[in-house]
KEDO-354863 format. One record per residue (C-alpha): x negated, y negated, z; residue in one letter. Coordinates in steps of 0.001 Angstrom, whole numbers, padded with zeros to 6 digits, always signed. Layout:
<nodes>
XYZa ...
</nodes>
This chain:
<nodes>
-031558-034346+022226x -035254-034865+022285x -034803-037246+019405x -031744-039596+021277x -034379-039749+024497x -037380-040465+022275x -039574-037675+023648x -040598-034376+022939x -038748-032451+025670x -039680-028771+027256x -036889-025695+027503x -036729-024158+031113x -034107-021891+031586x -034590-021208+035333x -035800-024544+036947x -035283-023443+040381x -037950-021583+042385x -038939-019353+039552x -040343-022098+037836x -041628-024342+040616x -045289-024038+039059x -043959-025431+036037x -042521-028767+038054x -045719-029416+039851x -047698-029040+036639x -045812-031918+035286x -046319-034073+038136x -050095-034575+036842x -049069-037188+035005x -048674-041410+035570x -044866-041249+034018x -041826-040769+036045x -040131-037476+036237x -036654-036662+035805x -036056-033143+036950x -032422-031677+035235x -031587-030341+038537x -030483-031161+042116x -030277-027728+043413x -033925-027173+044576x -033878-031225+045060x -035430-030617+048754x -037715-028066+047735x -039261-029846+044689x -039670-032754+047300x -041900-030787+049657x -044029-029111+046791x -044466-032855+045661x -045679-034171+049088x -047788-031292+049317x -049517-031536+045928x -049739-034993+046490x -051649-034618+049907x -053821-031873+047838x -054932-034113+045162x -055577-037220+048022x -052612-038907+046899x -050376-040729+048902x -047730-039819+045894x -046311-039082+042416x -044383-041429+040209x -041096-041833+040703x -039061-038531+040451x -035648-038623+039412x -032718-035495+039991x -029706-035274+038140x -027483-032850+037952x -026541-031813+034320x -025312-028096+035208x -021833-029183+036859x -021247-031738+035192x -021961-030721+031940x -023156-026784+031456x -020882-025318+033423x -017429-026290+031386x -015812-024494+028467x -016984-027283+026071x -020532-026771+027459x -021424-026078+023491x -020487-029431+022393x -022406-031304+025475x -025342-032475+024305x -024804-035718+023476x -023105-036016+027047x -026251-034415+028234x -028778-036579+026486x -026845-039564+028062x -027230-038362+031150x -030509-038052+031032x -031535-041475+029509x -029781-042881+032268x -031611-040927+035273x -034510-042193+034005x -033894-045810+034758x -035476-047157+037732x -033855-047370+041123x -031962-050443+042021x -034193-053138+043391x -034383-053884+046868x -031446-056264+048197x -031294-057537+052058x -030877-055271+054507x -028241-054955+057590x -030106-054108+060494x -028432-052051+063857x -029789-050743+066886x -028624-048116+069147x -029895-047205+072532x -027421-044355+073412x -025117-046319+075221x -021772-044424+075117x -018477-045021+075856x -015796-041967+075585x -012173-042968+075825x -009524-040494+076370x -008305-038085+079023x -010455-037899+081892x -010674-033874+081228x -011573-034073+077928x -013776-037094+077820x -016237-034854+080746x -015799-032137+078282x -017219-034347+075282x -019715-035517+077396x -020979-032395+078728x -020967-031124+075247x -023398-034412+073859x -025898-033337+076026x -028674-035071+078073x -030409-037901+076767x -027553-040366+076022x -026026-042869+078610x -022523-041861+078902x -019538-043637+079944x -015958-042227+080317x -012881-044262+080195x -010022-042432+081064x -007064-042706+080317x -004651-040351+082429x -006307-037166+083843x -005137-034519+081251x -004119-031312+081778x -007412-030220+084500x -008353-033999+085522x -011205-034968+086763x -014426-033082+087938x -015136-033127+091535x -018712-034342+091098x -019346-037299+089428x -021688-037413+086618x -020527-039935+084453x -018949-043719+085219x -015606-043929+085188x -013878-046721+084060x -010004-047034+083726x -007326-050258+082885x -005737-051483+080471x -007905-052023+077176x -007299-055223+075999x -010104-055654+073354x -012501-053374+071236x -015073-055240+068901x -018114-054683+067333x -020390-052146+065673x -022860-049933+065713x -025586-050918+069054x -022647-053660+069758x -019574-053034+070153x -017989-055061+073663x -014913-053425+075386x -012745-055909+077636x -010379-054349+079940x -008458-055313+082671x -008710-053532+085767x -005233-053379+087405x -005090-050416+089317x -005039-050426+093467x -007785-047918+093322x -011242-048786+092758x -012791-045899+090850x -016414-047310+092370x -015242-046687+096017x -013501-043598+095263x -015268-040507+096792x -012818-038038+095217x -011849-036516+098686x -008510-035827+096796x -006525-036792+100422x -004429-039282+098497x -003656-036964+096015x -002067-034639+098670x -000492-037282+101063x +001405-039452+097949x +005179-038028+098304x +005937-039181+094549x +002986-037419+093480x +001811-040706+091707x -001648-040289+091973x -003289-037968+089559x -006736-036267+089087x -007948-039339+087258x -008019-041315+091003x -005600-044159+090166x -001614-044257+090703x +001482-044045+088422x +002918-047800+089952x +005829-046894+087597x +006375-043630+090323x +005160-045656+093378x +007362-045507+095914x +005696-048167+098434x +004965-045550+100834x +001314-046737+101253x +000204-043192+102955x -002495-043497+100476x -003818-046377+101620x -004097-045305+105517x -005431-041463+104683x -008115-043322+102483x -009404-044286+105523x -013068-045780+105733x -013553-045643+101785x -011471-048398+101107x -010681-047364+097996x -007072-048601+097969x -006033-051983+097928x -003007-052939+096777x -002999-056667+096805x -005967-056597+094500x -005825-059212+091875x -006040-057560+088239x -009281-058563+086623x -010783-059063+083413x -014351-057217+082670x -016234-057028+079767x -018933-054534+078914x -020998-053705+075534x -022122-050414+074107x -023797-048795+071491x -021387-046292+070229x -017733-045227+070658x -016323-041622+070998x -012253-042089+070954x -010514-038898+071706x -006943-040086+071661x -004460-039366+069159x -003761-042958+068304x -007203-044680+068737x -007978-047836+069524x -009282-048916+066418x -006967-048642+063551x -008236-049592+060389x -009122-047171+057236x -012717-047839+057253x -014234-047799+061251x -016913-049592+062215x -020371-047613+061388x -020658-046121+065133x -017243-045302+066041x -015738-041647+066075x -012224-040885+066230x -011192-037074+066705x -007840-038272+065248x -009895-038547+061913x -012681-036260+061925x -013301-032650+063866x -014610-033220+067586x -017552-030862+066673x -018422-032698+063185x -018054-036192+065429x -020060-035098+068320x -023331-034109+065837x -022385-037890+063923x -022603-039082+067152x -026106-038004+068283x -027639-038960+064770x -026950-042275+065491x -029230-043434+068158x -032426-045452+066931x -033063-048486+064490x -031163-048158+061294x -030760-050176+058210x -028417-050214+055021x -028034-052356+052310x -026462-055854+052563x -023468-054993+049601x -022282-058243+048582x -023709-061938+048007x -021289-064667+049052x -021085-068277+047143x -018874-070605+048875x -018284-072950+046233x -016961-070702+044177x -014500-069368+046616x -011017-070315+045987x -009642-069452+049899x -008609-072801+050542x -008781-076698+049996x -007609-079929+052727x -006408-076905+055028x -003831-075409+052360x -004423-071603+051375x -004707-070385+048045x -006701-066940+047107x -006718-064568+050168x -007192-061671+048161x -010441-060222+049794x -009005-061038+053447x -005839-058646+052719x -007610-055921+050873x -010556-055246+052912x -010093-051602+054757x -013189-052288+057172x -011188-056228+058741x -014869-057331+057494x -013761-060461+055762x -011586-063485+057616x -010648-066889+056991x -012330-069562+058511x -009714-072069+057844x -011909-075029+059903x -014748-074312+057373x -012147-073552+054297x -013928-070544+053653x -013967-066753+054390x -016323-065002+056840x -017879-061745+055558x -018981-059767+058717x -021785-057675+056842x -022101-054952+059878x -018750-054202+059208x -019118-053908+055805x -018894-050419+054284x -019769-051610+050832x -016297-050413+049229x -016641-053511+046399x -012793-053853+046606x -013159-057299+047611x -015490-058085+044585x -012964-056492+042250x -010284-058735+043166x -012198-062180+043358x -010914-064000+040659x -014143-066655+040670x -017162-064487+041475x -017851-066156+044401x -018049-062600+046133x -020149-060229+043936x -021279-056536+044470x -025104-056580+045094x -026166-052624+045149x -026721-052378+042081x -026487-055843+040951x -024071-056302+037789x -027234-056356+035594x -028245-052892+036903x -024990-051349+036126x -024733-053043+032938x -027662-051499+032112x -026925-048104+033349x -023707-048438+031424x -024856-049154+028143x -027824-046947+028224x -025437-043434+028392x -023358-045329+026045x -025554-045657+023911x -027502-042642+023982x -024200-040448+023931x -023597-042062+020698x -027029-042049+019006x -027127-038032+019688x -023830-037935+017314x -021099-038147+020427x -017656-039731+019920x -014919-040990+021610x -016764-041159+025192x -014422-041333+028281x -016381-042760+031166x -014992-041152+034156x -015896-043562+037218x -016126-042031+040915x -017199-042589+044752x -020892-041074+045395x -018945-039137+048263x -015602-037049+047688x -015520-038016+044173x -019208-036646+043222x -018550-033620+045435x -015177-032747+043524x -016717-033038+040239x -019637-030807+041379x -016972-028089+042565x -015056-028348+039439x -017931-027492+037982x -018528-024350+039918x -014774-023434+039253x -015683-023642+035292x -018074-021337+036133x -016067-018998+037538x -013589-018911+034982x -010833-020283+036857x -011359-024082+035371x -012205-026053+032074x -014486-028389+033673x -015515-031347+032527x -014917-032002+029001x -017850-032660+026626x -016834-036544+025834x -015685-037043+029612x -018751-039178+031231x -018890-038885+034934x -020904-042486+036526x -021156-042259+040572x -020401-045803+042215x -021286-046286+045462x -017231-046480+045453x -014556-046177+043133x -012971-049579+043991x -016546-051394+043669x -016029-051725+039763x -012995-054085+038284x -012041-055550+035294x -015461-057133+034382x -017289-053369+034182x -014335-051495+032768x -014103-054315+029657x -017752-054125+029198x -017885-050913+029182x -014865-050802+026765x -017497-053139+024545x -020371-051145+024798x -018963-048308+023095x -016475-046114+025527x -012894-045506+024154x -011480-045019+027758x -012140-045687+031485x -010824-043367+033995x -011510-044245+037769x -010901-041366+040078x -009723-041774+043120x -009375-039034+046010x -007964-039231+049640x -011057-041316+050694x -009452-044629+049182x -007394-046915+051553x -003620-047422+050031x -004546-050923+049184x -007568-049977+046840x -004974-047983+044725x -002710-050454+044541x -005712-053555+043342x -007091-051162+041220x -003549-050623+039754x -003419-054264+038879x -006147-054679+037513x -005888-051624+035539x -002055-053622+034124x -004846-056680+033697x -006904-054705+031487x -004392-052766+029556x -002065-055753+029055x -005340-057087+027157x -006229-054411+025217x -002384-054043+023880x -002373-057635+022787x -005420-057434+020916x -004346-054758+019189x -006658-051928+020312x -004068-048982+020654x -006703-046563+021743x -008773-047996+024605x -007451-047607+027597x -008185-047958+031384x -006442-045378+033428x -006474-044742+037534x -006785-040908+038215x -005235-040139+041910x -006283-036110+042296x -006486-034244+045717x -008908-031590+044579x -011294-029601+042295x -008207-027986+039835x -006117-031542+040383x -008970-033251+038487x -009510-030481+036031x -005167-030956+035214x -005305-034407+035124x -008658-034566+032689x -007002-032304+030207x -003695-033873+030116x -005672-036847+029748x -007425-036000+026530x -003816-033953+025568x -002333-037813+025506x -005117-039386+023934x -004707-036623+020698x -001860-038687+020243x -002964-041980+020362x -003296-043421+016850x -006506-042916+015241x -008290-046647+014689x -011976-047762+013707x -014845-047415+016226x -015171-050621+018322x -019048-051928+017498x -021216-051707+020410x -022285-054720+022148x -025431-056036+022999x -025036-058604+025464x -025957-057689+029092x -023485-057701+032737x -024242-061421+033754x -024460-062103+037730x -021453-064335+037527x -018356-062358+036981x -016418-065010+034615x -019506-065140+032555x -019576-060980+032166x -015707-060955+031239x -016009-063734+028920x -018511-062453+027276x -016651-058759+026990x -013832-060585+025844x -015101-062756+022967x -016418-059298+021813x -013366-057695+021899x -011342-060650+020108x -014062-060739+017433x -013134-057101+016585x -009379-057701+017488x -007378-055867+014990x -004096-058470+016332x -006297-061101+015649x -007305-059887+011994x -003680-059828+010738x -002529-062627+008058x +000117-063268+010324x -001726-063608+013673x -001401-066874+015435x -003684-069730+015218x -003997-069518+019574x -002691-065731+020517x -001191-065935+023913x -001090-062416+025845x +001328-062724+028814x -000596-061042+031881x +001073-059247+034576x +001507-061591+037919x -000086-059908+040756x -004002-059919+040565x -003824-061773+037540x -007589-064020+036727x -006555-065639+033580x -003893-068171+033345x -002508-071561+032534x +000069-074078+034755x +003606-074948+033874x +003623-078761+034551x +007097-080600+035829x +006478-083776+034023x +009494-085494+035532x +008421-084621+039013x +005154-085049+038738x +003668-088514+039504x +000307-087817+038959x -000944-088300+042492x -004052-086338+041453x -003349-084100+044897x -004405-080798+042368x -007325-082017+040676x -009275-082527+044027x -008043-078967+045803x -008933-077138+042179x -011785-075294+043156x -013023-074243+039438x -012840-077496+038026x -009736-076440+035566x -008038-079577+036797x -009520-083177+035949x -008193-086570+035713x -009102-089416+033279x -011496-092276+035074x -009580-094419+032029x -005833-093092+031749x -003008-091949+034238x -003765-088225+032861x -003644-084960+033865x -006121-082775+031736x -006770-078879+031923x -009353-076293+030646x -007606-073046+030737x -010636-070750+031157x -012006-072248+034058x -008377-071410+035368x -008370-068790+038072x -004771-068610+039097x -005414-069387+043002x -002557-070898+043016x -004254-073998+045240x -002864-076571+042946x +000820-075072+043399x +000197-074849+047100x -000972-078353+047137x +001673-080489+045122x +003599-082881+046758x +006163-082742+044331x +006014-079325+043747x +005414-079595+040635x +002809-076508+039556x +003655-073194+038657x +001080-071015+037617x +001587-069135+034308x -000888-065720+033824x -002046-065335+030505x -005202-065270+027996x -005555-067236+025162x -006858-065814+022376x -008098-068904+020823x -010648-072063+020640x -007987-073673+022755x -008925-071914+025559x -012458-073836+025724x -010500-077271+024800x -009158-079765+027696x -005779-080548+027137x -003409-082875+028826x -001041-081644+030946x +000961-084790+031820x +000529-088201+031269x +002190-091484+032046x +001816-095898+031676x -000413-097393+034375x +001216-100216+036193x -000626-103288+036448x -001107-105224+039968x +001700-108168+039428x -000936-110822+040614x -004097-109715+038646x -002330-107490+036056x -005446-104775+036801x -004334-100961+036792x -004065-099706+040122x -001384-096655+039467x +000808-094869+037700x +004390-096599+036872x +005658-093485+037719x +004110-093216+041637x +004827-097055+042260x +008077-096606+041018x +008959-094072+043451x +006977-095565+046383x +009144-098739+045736x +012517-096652+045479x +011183-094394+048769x +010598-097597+051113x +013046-099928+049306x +014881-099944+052365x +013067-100001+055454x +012825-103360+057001x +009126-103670+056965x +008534-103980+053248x +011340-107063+052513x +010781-110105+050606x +007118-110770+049976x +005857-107393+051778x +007880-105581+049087x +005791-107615+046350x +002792-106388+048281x +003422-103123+047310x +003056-104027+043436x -000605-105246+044231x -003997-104005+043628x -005692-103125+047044x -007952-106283+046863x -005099-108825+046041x -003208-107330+048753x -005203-108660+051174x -005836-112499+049663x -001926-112119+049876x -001707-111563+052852x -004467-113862+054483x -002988-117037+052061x +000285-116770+053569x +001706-119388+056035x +004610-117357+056824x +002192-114311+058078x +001823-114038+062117x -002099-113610+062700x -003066-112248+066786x -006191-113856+067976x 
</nodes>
């Protein structure tokens, strides 16, 4: 192992407490540390601060932690690990992702509880002093209200809840007859309504409401009561949200960093969130945005909305007046799906940038296979429920009661499993792994399974037609610890049976930060090693037919008798695939700057485009070809082009009739703009207004 990681490496058996003295000793040094550990993680921290502050050092180099017992000792191929091992550790010593721009929020405690008025006193007696608290109820409960009132207490309809963390606005509509700000609490409504429509939360049932109006004469003085209030509209912004109900207000999979719902986490485990979250707080700004590669939309027609319907966190909208989408980064959760289905680049994942994973991903490639390992299966997961259920498989090896995780199964931590698409898993595919497995748990919204799905039918529709039998990209959908260790082992089972075929040579280019330039690159690797393409009978210009939905790669199916060339798709083609000829009626293509949008379809008059997904295997690919072509027709009184015979033709056949364009106007029509207007001004028959 020493000998794959090009040092001279020390055994420790127990590098926990026992051997602490052995960890500071080899902070002396300049180098960076990797420690083979995370269990003391916090511990070796503090000895490292201290010896740091005993030596008059503000710090250590860099130490890095990773955890090679789980993942790797504790299995029943923990024998056969080392190259796994050794790959692991080459990769821990990379540096850390470089700083990206930061999101900032700030919170000043300002909270709103919605829910029962019993409950949401309850929660707020339970948060504690310190916090500004404000309840808005909605319906007393089962105990109502408290007589003393320590909390404002709004109530309405809610009619809007926006925002984030330190901003989130709350419009309501206050359309009760009791005005909770004039209310003393004297409970003598309560007791005098005969329908019993007034409750402990101080404002009436009007569906029970009776017209009685006792309320409104034992209310006396306060005033509380008004019926013939008008219903208005108030707005009001806070830092955090605490919603108790069962269905909360907001609905989507990932919630706004900020906002608790009890219907998705424990009260007690939101209430703690809760408090942690006042202050000034930063995270990473996940993606980088380039509008003119975005293929939304074009002359207010719609094409790609792929990240606007796959985003869990509503983050990402169309601005259809700009003809571009809106990334909201404070709602951002950094989930990547959105960069995994852009079919340009024009949104790309930014922590870690594609070079740092590329790098990451070659370098335990790599090193697995120069310390003799074969057949590596890079098992991708989330840094969250994914990391902690191959950490407790782990332990279950340990125990007896699991296999673990095989010796040639790779475990990479993404910041999220849906963060990584068809550029990473082909790349990785080049630089060396026989099979990508992405594991997904019951953190992932529904529609990250099904993109990831897609793209998965992308990738393998690829590898089949090139003829690589064995490399595979699989989804892994597990619900715990001895669900993974099943599906990992029937996994490998199927892959036994696979037929056996050379090793793929590893690459050597590098991710690229534009994400057509990564998967061309992967690709001309993998067709240079194509076993389909390296048969006597293999086509001159392979075509692989691509599944439809979430396809990148594609060419159009041209009408050529409806088409008239208007030229309506060349100027809505955002990638440049389309392009005329300044010197012929032509339509001319370049297939791989084709990104199936589907804006061209969307934009024909005629109706003329349909979009065909495939990849062509070929030098075709990279050649423009003409799609449709037709005579020019030449301006009767000049004889200069002007059109296409085909357009004029059915301008003249489309207005033939109408009484405007008769006689010389209908000549008009076969004229060049310029002696279109010497016509008309050398006429004696035309009418000219002064």
């Amino acid at each position: 192992m020493g000998q794959s990681l090009n040092e001279t490496l020390t055994l420790h058996t127990t590098l926990c407490r026992r051997e602490a003295g052995a960890f500071v000793k080899a902070l002396q040094g300049n180098e960076p540390l990797v420690v083979a550990c995370t269990q003391e993680q916090r511990l070796f921290g503090e000895l490292a601060q201290q010896s740091a502050e005993a030596a008059g050092r503000s710090g250590w180099a860099p130490i890095q932690f990773v955890n090679i017992r789980e993942t790797a000792g504790w299995s029943r191929e923990a024998e056969q690990a080392t190259p796994k091992i050794a790959a692991l550790l080459a990769a821990a010593r990379l540096p850390e992702p470089e700083p990206v721009p930061t999101v900032s929020y700030r919170s000043q405690g300002r909270v709103l509880i919605v829910g029962p008025l019993d409950q949401a006193q309850q929660a707020a007696e339970l948060l504690g002093p310190g916090l500004d608290i404000s309840l808005f109820a909605q319906g007393p409960g089962e105990a109502g209200g408290a007589q003393q009132r320590k909390y404002p207490v709004l109530s309405g309809r809610i009619q809007h809840l926006r925002g984030w963390l330190g901003a989130f606005e709350l419009t309501w509509q206050r359309n009760n007859p009791i005005d909770l700000d004039l209310c003393t609490r004297c409970n003598a409504c309560v007791a005098a309504c005969p329908e019993q429509a007034i409750g402990l939360d101080y404002q009436v049932d009007l569906s029970r409401c009776q017209s009685h109006r006792t309320c409104v004469k034992v209310c006396g003085a306060a005033g509380a009561i008004d019926f013939q209030r008008t219903a208005e509209e108030e707005v009001q912004t806070f830092d955090l949200v605490l919603d108790l109900r069962a269905e909360p207000v907001l609905r989507a999979h990932a919630l706004p960093q900020g906002y608790f719902a009890t219907a998705r986490q424990p009260l007690p485990q939101a209430l703690l969130s809760l408090r942690e979250q006042v202050g000034e707080f930063e995270k990473p700004r996940f993606f980088t945005y380039k509008q003119k590669l975005c293929a939304h939309s074009r002359n207010e027609k719609q094409g790609c909305n792929a990240c606007v319907d796959v985003c869990s966190a509503e983050a990402i909208s169309s601005e259809k007046e700009r003809q571009q989408i809106k990334v909201n980064p404070h709602l951002c959760v950094g989930c990547g799906a959105c960069t995994t289905v852009c079919p340009s680049g024009a949104l790309s994942y930014a922590y870690p940038k594609a070079v740092e994973q590329g790098l990451r991903l070659k370098t335990l490639l790599s090193t697995y296979a120069q310390a003799g390992g074969t057949d590596a299966v890079l098992l991708l997961h989330s840094q969250q429920g994914g990391l902690a259920m191959v950490n407790e498989l782990g332990r279950a090896a340990q125990l007896g009661i699991a296999q673990g995780l095989p010796a040639r199964v790779i475990p990479h931590a993404l910041w999220h499993s849906a963060s990584a698409g068809l550029d990473v898993w082909l790349s990785a595919l080049a630089y060396g792994a026989s099979a990508i497995w992405v594991m997904c748990t019951s953190e992932e919204a529904p529609q990250y399974l099904q993109v990831l799905q897609e793209q998965m039918a992308q990738a393998q529709a690829l590898l089949n037609g090139l003829g690589f039998e064995r490399l595979e990209v699989k989804l892994l959908q597990v619900r715990d610890a001895m669900d993974l260790d099943q599906a990992l082992q029937s996994g490998l089972a199927a892959r036994k049976a696979m037929p056996r075929a050379a090793a793929l040579p590893a690459a050597s280019f590098a991710l690229a930060s534009e994400k057509r330039t990564t998967l061309n690159l992967a690709l001309n690797h993998l067709m240079a090693h194509a076993p389909a393409l390296k048969t006597a009978s293999a086509p001159a210009g392979l075509a692989i037919p691509l599944p439809k939905p979430g396809a990148l790669f594609g060419t159009l199916a041209i009408d050529t008798q409806a088409c008239t060339l208007c030229m309506s798709c060349v100027s809505a083609c955002p990638a440049q695939a389309l392009q005329d000829n300044p010197e012929l009626p032509q339509l001319r293509f370049l297939e791989q700057n084709c990104v199936q949008c589907g804006l061209c379809a969307t934009t024909c008059p005629e109706k003329a485009i349909a979009l065909t997904p495939r990849w062509l295997a070929g030098p075709q690919r990279g050649q423009t070809q003409v799609l449709n072509q037709t005579q020019p027709y030449a301006c009767i009184r000049c004889s200069k082009p002007f059109g296409t015979l085909k357009a004029i033709e059915a301008m003249l056949e489309r207005l033939g009739g109408h009484p405007m364009f008769q006689g010389d106007a209908a000549d008009r029509l076969k004229m060049c703009g310029d002696c279109r207007v010497i016509d008309i001004y050398s006429s004696g028959d035309e009418q000219k207004i002064q």
